[in-house]
One Martini backbone bead per residue (centre of mass of N, CA, C, O) as a GRO file, in nm:
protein
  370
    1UNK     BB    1  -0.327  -0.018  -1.872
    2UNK     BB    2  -0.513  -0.257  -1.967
    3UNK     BB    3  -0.758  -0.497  -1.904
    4UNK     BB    4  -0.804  -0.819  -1.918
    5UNK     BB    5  -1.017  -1.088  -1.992
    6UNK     BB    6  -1.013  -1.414  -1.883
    7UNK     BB    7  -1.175  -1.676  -2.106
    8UNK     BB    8  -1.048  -1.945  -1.983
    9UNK     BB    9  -1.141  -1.907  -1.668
   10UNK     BB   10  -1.382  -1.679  -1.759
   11UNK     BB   11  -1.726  -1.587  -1.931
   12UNK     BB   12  -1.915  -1.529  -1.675
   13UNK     BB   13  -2.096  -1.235  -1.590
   14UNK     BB   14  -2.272  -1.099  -1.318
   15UNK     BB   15  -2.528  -0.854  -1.156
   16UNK     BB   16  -2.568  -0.824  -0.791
   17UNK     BB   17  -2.627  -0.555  -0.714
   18UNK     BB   18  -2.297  -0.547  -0.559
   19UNK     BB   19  -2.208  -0.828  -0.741
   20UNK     BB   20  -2.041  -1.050  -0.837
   21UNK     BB   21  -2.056  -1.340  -1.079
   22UNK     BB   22  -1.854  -1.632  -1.161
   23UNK     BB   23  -1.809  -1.845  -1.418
   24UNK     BB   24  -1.703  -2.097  -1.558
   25UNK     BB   25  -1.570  -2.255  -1.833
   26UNK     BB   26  -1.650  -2.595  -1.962
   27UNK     BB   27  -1.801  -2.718  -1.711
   28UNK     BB   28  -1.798  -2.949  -1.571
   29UNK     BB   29  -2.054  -3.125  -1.409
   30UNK     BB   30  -1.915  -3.286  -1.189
   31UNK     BB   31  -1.753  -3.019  -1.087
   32UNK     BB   32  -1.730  -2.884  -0.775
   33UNK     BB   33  -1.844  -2.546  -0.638
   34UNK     BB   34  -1.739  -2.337  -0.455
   35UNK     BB   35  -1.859  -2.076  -0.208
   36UNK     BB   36  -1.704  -1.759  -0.263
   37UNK     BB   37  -1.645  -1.497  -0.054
   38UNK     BB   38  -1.571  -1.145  -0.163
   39UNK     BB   39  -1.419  -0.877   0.016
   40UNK     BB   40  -1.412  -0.541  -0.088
   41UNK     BB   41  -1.296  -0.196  -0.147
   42UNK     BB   42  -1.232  -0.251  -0.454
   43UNK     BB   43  -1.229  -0.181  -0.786
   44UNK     BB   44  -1.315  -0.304  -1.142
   45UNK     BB   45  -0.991  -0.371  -1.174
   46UNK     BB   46  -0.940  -0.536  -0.966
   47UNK     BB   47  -1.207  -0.739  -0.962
   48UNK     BB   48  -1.116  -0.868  -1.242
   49UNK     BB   49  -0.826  -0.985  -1.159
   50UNK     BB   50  -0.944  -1.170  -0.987
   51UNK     BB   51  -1.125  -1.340  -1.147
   52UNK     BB   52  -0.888  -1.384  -1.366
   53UNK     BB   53  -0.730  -1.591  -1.131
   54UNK     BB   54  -0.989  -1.802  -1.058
   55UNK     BB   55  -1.032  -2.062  -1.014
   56UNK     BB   56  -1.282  -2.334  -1.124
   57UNK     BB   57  -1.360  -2.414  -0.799
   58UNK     BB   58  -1.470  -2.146  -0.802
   59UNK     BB   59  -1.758  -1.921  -0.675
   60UNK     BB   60  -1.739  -1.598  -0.712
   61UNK     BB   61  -1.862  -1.386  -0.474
   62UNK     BB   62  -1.858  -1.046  -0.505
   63UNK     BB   63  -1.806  -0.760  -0.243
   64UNK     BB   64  -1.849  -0.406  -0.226
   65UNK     BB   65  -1.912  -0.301   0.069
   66UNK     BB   66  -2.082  -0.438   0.251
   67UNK     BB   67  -2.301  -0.472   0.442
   68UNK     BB   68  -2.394  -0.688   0.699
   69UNK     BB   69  -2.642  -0.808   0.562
   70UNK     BB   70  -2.534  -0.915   0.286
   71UNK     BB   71  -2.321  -1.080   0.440
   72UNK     BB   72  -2.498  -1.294   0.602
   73UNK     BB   73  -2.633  -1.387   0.391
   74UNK     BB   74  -2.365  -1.467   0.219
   75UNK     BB   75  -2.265  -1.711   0.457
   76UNK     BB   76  -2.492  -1.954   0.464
   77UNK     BB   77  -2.304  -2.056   0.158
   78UNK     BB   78  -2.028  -2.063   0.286
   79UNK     BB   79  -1.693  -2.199   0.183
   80UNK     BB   80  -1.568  -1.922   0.167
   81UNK     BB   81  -1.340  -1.619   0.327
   82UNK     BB   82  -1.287  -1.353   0.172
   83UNK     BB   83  -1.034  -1.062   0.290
   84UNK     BB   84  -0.979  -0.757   0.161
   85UNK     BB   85  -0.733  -0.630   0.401
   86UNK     BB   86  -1.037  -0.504   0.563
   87UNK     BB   87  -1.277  -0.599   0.795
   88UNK     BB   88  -1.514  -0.730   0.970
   89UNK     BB   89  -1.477  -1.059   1.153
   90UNK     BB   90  -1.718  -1.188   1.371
   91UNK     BB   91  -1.905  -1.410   1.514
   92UNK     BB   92  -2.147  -1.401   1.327
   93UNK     BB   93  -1.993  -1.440   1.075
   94UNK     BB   94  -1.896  -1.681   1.115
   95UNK     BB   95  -2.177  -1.855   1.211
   96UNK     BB   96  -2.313  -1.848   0.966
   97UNK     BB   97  -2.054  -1.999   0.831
   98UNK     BB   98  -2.183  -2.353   0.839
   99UNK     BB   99  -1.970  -2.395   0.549
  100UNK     BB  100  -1.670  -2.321   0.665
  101UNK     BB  101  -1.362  -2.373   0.595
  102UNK     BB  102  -1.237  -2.037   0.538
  103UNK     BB  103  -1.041  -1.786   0.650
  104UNK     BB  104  -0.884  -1.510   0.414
  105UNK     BB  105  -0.681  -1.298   0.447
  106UNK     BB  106  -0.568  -1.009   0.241
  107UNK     BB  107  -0.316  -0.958   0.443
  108UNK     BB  108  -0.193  -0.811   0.796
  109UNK     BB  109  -0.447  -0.719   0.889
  110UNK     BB  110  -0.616  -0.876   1.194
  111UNK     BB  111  -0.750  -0.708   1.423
  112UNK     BB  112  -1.076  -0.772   1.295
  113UNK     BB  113  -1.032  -1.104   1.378
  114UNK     BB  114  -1.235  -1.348   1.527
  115UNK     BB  115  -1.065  -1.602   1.664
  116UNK     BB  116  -1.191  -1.730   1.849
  117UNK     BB  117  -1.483  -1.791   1.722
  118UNK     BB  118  -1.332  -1.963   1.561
  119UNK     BB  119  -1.205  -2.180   1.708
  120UNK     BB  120  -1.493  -2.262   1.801
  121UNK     BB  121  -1.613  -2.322   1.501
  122UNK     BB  122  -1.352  -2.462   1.327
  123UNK     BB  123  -1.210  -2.198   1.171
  124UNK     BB  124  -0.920  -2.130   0.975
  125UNK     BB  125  -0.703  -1.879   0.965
  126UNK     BB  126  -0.562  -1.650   0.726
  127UNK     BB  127  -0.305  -1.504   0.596
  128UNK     BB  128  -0.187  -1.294   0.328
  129UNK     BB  129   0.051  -1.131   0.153
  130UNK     BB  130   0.096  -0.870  -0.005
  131UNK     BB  131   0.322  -0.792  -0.273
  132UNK     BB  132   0.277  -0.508  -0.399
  133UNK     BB  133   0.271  -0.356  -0.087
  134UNK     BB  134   0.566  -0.418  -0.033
  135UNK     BB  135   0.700  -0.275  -0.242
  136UNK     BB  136   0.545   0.010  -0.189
  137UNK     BB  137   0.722   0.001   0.119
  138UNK     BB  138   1.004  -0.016   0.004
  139UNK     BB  139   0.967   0.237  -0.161
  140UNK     BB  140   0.956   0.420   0.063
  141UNK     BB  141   1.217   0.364   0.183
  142UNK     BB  142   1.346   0.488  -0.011
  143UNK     BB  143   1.234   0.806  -0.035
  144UNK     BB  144   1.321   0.851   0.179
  145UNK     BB  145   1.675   0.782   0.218
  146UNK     BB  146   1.697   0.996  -0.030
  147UNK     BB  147   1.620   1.262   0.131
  148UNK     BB  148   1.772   1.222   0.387
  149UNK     BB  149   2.067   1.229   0.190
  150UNK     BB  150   2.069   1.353  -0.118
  151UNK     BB  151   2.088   1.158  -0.396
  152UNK     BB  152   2.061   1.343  -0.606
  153UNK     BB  153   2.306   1.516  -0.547
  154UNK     BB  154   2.528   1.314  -0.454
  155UNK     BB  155   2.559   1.237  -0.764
  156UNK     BB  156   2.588   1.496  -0.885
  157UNK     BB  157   2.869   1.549  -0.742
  158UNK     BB  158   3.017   1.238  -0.793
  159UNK     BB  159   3.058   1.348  -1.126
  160UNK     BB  160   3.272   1.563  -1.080
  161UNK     BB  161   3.554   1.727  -1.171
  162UNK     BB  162   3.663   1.909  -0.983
  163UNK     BB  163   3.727   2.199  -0.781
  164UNK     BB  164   3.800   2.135  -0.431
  165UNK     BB  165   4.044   2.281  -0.286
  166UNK     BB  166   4.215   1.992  -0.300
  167UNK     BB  167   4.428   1.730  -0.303
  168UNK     BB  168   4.458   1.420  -0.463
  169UNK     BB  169   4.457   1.126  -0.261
  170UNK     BB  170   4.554   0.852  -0.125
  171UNK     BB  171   4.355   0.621   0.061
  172UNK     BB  172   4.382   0.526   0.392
  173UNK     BB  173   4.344   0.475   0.739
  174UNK     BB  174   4.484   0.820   0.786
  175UNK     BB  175   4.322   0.892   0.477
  176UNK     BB  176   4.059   1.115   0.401
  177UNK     BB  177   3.765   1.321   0.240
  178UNK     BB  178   3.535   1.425   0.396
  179UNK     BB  179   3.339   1.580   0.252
  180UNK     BB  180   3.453   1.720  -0.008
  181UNK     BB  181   3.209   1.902  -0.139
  182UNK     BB  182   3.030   2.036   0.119
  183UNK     BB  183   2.784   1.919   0.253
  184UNK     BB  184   2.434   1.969   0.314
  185UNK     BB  185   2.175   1.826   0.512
  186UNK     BB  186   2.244   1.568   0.632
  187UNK     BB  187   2.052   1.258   0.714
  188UNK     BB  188   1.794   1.076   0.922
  189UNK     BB  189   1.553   0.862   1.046
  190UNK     BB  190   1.645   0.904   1.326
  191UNK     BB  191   1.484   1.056   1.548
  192UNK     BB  192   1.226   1.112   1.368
  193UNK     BB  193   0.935   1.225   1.200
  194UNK     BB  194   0.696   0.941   1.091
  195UNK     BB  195   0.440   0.961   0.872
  196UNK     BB  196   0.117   0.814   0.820
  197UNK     BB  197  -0.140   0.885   0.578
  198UNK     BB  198  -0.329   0.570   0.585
  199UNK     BB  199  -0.296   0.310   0.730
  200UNK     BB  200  -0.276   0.078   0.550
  201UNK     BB  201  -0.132  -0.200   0.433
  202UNK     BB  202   0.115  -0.017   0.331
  203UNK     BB  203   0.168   0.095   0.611
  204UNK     BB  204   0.210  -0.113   0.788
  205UNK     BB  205   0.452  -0.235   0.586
  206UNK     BB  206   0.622   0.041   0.667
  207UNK     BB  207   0.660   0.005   0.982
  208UNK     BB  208   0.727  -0.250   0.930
  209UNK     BB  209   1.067  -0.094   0.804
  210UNK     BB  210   1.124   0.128   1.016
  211UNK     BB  211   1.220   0.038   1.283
  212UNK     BB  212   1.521  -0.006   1.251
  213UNK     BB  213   1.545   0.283   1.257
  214UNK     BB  214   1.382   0.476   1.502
  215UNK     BB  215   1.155   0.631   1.454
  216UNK     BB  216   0.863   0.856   1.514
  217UNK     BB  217   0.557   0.668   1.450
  218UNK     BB  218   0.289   0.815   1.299
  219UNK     BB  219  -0.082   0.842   1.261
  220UNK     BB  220  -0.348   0.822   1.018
  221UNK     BB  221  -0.711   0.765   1.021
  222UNK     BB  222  -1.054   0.711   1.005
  223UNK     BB  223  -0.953   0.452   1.180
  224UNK     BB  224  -0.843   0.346   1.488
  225UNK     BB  225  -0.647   0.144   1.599
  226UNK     BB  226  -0.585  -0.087   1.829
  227UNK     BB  227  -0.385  -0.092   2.126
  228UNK     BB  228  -0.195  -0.351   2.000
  229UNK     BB  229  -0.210  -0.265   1.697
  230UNK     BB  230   0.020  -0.072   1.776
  231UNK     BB  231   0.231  -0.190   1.923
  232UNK     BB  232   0.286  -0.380   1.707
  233UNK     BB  233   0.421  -0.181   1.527
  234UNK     BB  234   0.488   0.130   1.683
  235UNK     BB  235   0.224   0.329   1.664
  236UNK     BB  236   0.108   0.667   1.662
  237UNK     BB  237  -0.166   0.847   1.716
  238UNK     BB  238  -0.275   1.135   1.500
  239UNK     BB  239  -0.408   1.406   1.417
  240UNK     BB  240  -0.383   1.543   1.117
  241UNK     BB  241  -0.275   1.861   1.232
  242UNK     BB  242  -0.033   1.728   1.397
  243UNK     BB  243   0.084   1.547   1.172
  244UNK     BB  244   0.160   1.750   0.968
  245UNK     BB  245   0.323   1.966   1.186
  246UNK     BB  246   0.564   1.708   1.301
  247UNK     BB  247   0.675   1.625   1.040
  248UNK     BB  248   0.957   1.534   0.857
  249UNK     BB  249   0.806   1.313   0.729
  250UNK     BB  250   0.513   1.272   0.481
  251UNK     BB  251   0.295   0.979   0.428
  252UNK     BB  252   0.128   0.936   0.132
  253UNK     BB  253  -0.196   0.681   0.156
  254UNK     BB  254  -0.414   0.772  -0.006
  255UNK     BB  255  -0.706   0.735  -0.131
  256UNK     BB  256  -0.931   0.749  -0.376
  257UNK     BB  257  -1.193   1.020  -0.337
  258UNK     BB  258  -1.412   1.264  -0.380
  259UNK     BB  259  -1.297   1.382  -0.093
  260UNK     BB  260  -0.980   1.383  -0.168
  261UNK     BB  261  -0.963   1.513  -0.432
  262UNK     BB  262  -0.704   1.775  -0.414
  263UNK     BB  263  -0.630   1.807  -0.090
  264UNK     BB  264  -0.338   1.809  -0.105
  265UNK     BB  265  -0.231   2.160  -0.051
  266UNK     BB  266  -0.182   2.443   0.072
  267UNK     BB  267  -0.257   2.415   0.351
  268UNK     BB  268  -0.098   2.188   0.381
  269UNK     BB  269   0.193   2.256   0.315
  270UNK     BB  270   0.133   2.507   0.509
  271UNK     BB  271   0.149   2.263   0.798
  272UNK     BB  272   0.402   2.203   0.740
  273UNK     BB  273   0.754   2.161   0.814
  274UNK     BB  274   1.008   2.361   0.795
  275UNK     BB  275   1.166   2.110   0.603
  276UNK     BB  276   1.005   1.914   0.499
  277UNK     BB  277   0.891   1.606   0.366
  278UNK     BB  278   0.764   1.425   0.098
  279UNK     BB  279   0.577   1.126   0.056
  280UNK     BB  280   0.443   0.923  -0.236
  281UNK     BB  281   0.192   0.631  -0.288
  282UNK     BB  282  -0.093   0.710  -0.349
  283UNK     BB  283  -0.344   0.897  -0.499
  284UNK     BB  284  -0.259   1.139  -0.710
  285UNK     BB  285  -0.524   1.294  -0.719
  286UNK     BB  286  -0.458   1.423  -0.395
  287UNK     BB  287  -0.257   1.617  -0.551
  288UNK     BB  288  -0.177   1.921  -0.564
  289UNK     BB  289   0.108   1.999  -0.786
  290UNK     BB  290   0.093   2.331  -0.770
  291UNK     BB  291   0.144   2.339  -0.452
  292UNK     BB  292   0.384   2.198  -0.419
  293UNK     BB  293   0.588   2.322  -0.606
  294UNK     BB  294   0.576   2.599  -0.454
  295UNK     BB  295   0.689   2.465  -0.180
  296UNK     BB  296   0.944   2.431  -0.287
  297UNK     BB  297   1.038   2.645  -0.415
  298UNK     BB  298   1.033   2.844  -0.170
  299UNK     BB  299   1.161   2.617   0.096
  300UNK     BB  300   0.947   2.496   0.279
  301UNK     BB  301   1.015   2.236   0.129
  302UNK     BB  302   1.276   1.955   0.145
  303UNK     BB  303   1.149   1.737  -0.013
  304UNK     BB  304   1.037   1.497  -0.283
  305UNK     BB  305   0.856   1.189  -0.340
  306UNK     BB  306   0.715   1.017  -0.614
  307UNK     BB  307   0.508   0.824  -0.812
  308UNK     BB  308   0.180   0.933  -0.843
  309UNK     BB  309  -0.060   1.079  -1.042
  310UNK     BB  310  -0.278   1.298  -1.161
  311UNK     BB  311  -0.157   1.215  -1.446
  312UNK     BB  312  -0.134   0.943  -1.677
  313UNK     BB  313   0.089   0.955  -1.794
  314UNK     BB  314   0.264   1.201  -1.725
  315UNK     BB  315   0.350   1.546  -1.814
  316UNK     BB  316   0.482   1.806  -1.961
  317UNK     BB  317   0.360   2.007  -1.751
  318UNK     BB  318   0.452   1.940  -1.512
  319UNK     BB  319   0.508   2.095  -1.183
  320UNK     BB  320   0.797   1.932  -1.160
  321UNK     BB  321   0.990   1.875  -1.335
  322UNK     BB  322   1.175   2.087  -1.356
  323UNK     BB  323   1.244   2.041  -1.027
  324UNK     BB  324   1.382   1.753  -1.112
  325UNK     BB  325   1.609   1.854  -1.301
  326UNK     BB  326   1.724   1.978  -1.035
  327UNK     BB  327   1.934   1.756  -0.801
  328UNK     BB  328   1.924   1.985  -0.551
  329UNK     BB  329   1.602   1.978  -0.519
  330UNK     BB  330   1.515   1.711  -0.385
  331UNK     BB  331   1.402   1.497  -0.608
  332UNK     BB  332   1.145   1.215  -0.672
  333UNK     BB  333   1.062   1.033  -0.936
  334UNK     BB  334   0.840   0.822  -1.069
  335UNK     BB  335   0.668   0.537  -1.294
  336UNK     BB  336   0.468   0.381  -1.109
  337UNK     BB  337   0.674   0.129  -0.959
  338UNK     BB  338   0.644   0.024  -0.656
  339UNK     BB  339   0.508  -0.232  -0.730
  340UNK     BB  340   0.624  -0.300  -1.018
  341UNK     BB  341   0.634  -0.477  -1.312
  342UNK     BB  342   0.322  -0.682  -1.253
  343UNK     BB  343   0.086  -0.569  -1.075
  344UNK     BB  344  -0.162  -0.526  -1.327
  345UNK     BB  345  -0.159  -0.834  -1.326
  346UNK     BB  346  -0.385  -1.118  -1.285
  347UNK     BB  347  -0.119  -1.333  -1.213
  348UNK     BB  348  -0.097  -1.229  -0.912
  349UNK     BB  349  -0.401  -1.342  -0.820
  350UNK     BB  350  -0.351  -1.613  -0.722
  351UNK     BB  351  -0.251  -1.659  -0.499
  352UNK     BB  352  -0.512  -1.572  -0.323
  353UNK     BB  353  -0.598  -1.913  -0.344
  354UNK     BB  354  -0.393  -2.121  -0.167
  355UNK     BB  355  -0.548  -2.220   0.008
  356UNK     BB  356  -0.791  -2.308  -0.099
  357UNK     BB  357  -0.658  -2.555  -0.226
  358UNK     BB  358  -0.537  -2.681  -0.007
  359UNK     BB  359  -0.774  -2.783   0.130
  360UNK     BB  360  -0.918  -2.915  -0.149
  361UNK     BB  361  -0.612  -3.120  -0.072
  362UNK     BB  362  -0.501  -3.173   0.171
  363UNK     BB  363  -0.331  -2.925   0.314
  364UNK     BB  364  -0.122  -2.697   0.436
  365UNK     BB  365  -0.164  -2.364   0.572
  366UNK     BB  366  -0.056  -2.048   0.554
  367UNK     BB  367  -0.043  -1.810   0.796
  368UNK     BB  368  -0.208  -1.907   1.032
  369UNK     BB  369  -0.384  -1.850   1.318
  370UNK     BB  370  -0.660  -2.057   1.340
   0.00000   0.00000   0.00000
């Protein structure tokens, strides 16, 4: 689905270096813009979505990956400074924006926000949650408790009326048919090695909602958490060929880049553990699909659940296909649709500004942290 940019929020759009900056359209001249710098890592489809969504009371500078020098540079005029996800907002960065109303993380990752510095500065800080990143960490616990439960076997077992060899009672508190199929391998979550490859946003809210089922939760990234924030998630730390190596469910949330493109491929299969189960939500062009499919079919990997592929949509040639219509082979596809049905819409990032308008109303803020 293509994205469409909203020309009665805003129709006025240049590039200044990395630098997006967007003007309402028809603005009247009394109302005053306030200039708010947008820092994120994301590509310009999100950050399309995110300027047509923009109110018309900000003047959004959007800055994508910026060095120090440049996000410096724009925090001295800086009315408000958004941060989608992660980066560092340290105290020189704070002091910089001496007329800062709000610091405004999207996402619960807080950890590289120095609070007391804005607490010095008088500069309240809020997080806001991604709704998209929480429902795509939603599917991930359903694709895992489906792989360790065995969800399409038994379902396409228990839709069979065969013989099964016994025959069928009514059931009351004395008499019931446990597992009247003879089902194998079914397992559980708990005490299990769940890794997180790629533990960003969706990862961390991944994390939480796994601790209650009880696995030993360990992660790869290519910056490491403070040890604060591992004990708040409860997660720990491991090289990614450890991780590999030592999970019974592995869980790919890497995104796309050159470096990563069909990166797990044949040899990362070949070293995970034999019947271990794959789990992505990740940059589906991360992953070689034959290579994939090679490993299921083999037996070496017990089982995998995706949502995003190398080809969108789905191609009738991949290699995942035939092996996910026979239901006893542990697979689940689905249309990526973790995020939901309107994630890729405009009007979900409105959201994103609810702090930052209620300021300039006058009102009590969200989440807010310092």
């Amino acid at each position: 689905m293509a994205l469409t940019f909203d020309s009665s929020v805003a129709d006025a759009r240049r590039v200044v270096g990395s630098r997006w900056v967007v003007g309402p359209k028809n603005l009247e001249a009394s109302m005053q813009q306030y200039k708010t710098v947008f820092v994120t890592h994301r590509g310009a489809r999100h950050q399309e979505a995110v300027l047509a969504a923009a109110p018309a009371e900000l003047d959004i500078h959007m800055l994508r990956s910026p060095s120090r020098d440049e996000l410096l540079a724009e925090m001295a005029q800086a009315e408000f400074l958004i941060s989608e996800r992660t980066g560092p907002i340290d105290g020189e960065i704070i002091r910089a924006g001496k007329q800062l109303h709000l610091i405004q993380r999207l996402g619960s990752q807080t950890h590289d926000i120095d609070l007391q510095a804005a607490r010095e500065a008088g500069v309240p800080v809020c997080y806001w949650p991604v709704a998209s990143c929480i429902m795509v960490s939603e599917h991930m616990v359903l694709q895992l408790l489906s792989l360790a439960k065995r969800l399409r076997e038994v379902m396409d077992i228990a839709l069979e009326a065969g013989d099964w060899g016994q025959k069928s009672q009514r059931c009351d508190e004395d008499y019931f048919a446990y597992n009247w199929s003879g089902r194998e391998g079914l397992g559980s979550l708990r005490g299990r090695t769940v890794g997180i490859l790629g533990l960003g946003e969706i990862g961390t809210e991944l994390a939480r909602r796994l601790r209650p089922f009880e696995p030993t939760l360990r992660y790869n990234k290519r910056e490491r958490l403070p040890r604060e924030a591992e004990e708040g998630l409860g997660v720990r730390f491991a090289p990614e060929d450890e991780l590999v190596a030592e999970s019974d469910f592995l869980c790919n949330l890497l995104p796309f880049f050159p470096e990563t493109e069909q990166s797990i491929g044949t040899r990362f299969f070949a070293r995970m553990k034999p019947g271990a189960c794959f789990v992505s939500c990740g940059a589906g062009a991360v992953i070689d699909e034959q290579a994939l499919a090679e490993a299921l079919r083999s037996g070496h990997l017990g089982g995998a659940a995706l949502d995003t592929y190398t080809w969108e949509p789905i191609r009738p040639q991949n290699p995942l296909l035939p092996l996910a219509r026979q239901p006893r082979a542990n697979i689940l596809l689905t249309p990526h649709t973790a995020a939901g049905s309107d994630a890729a819409n405009p009007k979900e990032r409105k959201d994103d500004y609810s702090n930052l308008l209620q300021v300039l109303q006058g009102e009590s803020l969200r989440y807010q942290l310092a």
